[in-house]
C-alpha positions as CSV (number, residue, x, y, z in Angstrom):
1,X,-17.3,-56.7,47.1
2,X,-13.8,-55.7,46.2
3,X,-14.2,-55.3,42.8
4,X,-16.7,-53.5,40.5
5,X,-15.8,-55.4,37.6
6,X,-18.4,-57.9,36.4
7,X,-17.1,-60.8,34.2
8,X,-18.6,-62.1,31.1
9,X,-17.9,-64.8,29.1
10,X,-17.7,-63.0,25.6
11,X,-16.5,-66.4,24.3
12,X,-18.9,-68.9,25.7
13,X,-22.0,-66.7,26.7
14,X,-21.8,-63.5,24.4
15,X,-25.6,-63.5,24.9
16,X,-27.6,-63.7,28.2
17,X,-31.3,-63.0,28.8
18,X,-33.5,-63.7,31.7
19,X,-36.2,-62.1,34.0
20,X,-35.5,-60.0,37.3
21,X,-37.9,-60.2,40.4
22,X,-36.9,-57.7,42.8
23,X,-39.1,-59.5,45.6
24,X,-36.7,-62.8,44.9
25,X,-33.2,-61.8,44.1
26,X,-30.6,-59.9,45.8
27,X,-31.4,-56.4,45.3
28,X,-30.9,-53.8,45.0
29,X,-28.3,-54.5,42.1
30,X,-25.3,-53.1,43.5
31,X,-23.0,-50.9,41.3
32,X,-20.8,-52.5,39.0
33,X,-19.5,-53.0,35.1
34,X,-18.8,-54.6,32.3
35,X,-17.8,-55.2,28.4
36,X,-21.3,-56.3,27.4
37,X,-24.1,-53.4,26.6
38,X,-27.4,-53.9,29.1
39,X,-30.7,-53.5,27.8
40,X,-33.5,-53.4,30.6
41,X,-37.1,-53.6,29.9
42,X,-39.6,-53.1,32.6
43,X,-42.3,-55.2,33.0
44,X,-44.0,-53.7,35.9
45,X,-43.3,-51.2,38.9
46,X,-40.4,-48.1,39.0
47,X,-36.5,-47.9,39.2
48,X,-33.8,-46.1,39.3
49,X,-31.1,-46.9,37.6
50,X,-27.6,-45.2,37.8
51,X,-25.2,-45.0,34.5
52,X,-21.7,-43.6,35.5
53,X,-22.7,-40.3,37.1
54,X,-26.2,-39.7,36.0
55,X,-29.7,-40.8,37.7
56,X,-32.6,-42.1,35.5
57,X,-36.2,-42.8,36.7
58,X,-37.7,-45.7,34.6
59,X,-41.4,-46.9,34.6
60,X,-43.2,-50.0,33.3
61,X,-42.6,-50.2,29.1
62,X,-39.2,-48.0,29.6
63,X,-36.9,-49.6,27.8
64,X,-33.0,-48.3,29.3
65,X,-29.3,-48.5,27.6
66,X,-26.4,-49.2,29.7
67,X,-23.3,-49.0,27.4
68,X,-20.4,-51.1,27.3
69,X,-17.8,-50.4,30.3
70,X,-20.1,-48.1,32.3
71,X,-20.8,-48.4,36.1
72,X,-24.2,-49.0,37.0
73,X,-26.6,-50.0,39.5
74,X,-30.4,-50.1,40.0
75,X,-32.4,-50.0,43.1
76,X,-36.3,-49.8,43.4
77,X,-38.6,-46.3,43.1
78,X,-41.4,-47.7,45.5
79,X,-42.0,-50.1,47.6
80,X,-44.4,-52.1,45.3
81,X,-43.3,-54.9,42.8
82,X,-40.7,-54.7,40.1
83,X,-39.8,-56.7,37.9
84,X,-38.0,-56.5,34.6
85,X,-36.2,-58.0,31.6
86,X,-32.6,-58.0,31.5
87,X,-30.4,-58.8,27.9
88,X,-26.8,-58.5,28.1
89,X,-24.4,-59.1,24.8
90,X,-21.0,-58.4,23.1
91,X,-21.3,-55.6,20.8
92,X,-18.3,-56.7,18.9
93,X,-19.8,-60.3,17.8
94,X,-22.8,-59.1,16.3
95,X,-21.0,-57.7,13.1
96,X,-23.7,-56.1,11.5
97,X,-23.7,-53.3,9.4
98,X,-26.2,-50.4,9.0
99,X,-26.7,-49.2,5.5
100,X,-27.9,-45.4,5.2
101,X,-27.4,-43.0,2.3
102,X,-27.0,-39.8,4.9
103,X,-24.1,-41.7,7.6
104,X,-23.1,-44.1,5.1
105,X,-22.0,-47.3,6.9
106,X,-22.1,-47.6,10.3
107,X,-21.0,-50.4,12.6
108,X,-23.2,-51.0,15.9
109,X,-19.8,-51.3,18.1
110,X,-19.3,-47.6,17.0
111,X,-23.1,-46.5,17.4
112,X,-22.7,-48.0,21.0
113,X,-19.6,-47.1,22.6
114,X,-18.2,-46.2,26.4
115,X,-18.4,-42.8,25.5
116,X,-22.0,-42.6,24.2
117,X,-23.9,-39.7,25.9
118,X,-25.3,-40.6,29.0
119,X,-28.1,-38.7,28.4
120,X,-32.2,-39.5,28.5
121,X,-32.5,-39.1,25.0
122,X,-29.9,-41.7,24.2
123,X,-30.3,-43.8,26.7
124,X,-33.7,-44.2,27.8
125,X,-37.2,-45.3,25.3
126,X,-40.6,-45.1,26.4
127,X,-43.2,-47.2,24.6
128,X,-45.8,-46.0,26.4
129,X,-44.9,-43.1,23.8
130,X,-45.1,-45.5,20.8
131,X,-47.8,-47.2,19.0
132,X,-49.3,-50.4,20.2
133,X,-47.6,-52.3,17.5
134,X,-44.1,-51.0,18.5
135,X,-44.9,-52.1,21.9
136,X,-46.3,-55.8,21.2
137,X,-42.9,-56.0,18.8
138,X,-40.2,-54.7,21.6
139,X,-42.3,-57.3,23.8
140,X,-41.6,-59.8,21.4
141,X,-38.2,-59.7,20.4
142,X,-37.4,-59.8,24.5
143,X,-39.6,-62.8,25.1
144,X,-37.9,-63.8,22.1
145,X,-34.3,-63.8,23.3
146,X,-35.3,-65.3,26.3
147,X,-36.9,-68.4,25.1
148,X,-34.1,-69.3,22.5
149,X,-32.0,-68.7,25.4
150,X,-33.7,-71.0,28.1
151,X,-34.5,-73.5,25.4
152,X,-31.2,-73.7,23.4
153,X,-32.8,-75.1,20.2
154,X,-30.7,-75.6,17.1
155,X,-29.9,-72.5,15.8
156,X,-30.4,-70.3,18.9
157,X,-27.5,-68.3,19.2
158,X,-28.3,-67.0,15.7
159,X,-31.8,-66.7,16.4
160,X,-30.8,-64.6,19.0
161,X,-28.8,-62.7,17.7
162,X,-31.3,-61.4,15.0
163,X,-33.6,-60.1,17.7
164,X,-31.0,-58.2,19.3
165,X,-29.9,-56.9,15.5
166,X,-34.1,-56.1,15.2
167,X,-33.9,-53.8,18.5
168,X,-30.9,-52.1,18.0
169,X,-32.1,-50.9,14.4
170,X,-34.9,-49.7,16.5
171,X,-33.4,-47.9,19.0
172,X,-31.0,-46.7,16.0
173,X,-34.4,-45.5,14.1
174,X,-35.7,-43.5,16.8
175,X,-32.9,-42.0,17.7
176,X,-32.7,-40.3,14.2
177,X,-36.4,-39.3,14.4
178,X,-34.8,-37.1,17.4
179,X,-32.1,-36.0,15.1
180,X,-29.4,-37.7,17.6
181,X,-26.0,-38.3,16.0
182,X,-25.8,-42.1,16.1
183,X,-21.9,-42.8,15.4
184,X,-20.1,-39.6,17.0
185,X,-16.4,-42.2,18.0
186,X,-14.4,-43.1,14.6
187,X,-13.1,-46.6,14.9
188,X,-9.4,-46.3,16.3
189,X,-7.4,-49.2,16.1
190,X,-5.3,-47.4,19.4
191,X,-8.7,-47.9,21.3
192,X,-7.5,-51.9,21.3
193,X,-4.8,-50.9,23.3
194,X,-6.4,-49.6,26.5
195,X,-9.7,-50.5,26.2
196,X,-9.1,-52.9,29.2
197,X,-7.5,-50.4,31.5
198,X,-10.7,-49.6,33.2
199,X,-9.8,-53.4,34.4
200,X,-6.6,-52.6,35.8
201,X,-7.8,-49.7,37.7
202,X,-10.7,-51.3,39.5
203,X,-8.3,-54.0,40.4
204,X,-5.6,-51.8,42.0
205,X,-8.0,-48.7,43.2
206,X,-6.7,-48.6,47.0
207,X,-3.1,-48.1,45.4
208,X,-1.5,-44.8,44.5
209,X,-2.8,-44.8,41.2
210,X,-1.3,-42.0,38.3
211,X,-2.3,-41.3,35.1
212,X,0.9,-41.6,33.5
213,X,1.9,-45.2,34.8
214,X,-1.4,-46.3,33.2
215,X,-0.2,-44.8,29.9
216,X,3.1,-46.3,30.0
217,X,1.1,-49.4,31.2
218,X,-0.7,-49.1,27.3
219,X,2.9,-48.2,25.7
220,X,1.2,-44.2,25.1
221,X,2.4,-40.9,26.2
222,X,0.8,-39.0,29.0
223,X,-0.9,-36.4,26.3
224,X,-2.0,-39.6,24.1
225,X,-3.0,-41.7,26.5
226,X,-5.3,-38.8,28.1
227,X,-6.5,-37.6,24.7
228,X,-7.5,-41.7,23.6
229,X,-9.3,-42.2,27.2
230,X,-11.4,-39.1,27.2
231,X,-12.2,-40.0,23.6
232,X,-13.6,-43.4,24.5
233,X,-15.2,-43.2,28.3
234,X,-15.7,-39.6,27.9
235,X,-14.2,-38.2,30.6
236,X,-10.8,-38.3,32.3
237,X,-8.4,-41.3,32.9
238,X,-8.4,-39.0,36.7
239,X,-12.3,-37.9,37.0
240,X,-12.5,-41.8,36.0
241,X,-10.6,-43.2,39.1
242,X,-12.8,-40.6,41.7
243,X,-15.5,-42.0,40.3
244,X,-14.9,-45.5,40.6
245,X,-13.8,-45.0,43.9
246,X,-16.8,-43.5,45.2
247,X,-19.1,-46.2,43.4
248,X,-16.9,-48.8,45.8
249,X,-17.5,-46.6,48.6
250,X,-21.1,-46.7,47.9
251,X,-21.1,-50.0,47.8
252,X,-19.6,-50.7,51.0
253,X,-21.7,-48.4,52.7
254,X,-24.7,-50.3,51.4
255,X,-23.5,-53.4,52.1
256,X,-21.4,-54.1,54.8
257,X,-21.0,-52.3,58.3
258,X,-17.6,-51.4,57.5
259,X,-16.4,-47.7,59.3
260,X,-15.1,-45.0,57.4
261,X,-11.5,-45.4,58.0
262,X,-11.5,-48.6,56.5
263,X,-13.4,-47.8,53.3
264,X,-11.5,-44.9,52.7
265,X,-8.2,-47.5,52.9
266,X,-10.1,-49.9,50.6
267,X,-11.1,-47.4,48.0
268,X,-7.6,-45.5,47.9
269,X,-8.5,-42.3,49.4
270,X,-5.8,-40.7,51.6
271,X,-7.5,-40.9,54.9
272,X,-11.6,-40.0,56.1
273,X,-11.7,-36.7,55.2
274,X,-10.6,-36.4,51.8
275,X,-13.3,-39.3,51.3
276,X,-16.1,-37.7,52.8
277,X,-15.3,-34.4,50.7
278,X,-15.2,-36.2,47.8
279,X,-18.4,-38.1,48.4
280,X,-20.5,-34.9,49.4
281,X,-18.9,-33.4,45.9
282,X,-20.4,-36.1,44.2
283,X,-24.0,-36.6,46.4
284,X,-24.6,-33.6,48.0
285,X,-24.8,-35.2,51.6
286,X,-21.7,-37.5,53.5
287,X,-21.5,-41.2,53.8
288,X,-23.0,-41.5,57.0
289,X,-25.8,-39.3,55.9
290,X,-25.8,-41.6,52.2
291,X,-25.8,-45.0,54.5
292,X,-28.6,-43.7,57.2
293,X,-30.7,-42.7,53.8
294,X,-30.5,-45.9,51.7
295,X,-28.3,-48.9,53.7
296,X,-31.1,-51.8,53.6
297,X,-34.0,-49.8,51.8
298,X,-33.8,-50.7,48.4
299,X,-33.1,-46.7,47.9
């Protein structure tokens, strides 16, 4: 509970697939992050879903981005059934190239970055919207993934990785049918370099963190670090470290029976009050208000 961070194996696992069942797993799915992109598919009932600061509502055959890197969690709309797909990967090891005459070449790990916007329209696809085909095909390449996954036939890991290739042309392809911009980060070598900060900070968010002992921390100046960090999470190294901080907060309230004094210590907030500020900023209503509402309810 102390950290948000989720690891993956980029090594061993860059690819995981399987099936969620509200009704049998621990859930809701508590905030958290990591390096890999999430792809949810629902199969049947509502959700929300949370990505960094904005709230989606998803029905069945909504088909939801999380990018790389950014904090999300997903609780249930009703109380009826849900269940849904869930495919996880490392941009970086798919390698593939799309050829267009317009944006010339463009590399997935640059169509899907941090930064993305967290929007509906780049986040979010509803095949209810799409033909029949398109449905039966998105269907196919999850199923797909999952049962070269589970089986772990020769070949699989390539296998896989075509399907995952197949829908992220296809998310790619509607996306300029909406006239979206699908590459808007240029590839910056100094990205390398504190790309893995977000790391540091969840670790070491009840300390007195500052912006420009994370830059030295990357070998940057203040003004360069805070230019390259806005550029790839798109928004502030500071705005960042609020955020996160609340997302633990929330956590804790949802999970544990913890008071405020101690979650404001844990989460690196000076003492109640500037917690409870901050939290009503950021939710309209306080923490006791936010753990009365949701604690034990799916949300």
């Amino acid at each position: 509970m102390n950290s948000l961070f989720e690891y993956t194996d980029t090594l061993n696992a860059p690819y995981e697939a399987f099936l969620f069942d509200a009704s049998k797993e621990v859930f809701p799915v508590r905030a958290h992050w990591h390096y890999f992109v999430e792809i949810l598919y629902i199969i049947e009932g509502n959700a929300i879903v949370t990505c960094d600061e904005k709230t989606f509502n998803l029905k069945e055959d909504d088909v939801f981005i999380f990018p790389p890197s950014s904090v999300h969690a997903i609780y249930t709309a009703t109380y009826g059934p849900l269940r849904f797909h869930v495919l996880k990967f490392d941009i970086n090891q798919l390698e593939s190239t799309i050829h267009s005459s317009e944006t010339g070449n463009i590399r997935f790990s640059l169509a899907f970055t941090p930064g993305m916007p967290k929007t509906e329209e780049y986040l979010k696809i509803s095949l209810q919207d799409r033909s029949e085909s398109d449905r039966d095909r998105i269907r196919n390449l999850f199923d797909g993934c999952l049962r070269e996954l589970n089986g772990r036939s020769f070949g699989f890991y390539s296998i896989t990785r075509s399907y995952i290739c197949e829908l992220l042309i296809y998310y790619l392809r509607i996306r300029r049918e909406l006239g979206l911009s699908i590459a808007e980060t240029t590839d910056r070598r100094d990205a390398n370099s504190i790309n893995t900060i977000t790391e540091y900070i969840d670790e070491h968010l009840n300390e007195d963190l500052k912006v420009e002992d994370l830059a030295k921390r990357c070998n940057m100046s203040y003004s360069y670090f805070a230019k390259c960090f806005t550029e790839l999470y798109g928004q502030s190294c500071k705005h960042y470290i609020t955020f996160l901080r609340l997302c633990k907060a929330e956590n804790m309230l949802l999970f544990t029976d913890h008071d405020l004094t101690f979650i404001s210590q844990e989460t690196g907030f000076c003492d109640c009050s500037h917690l409870i500020h901050a939290f009503k900023e950021k939710n309209n209503i306080t923490p006791h208000q936010f753990r009365k509402l949701y604690a034990g309810t799916g949300m």
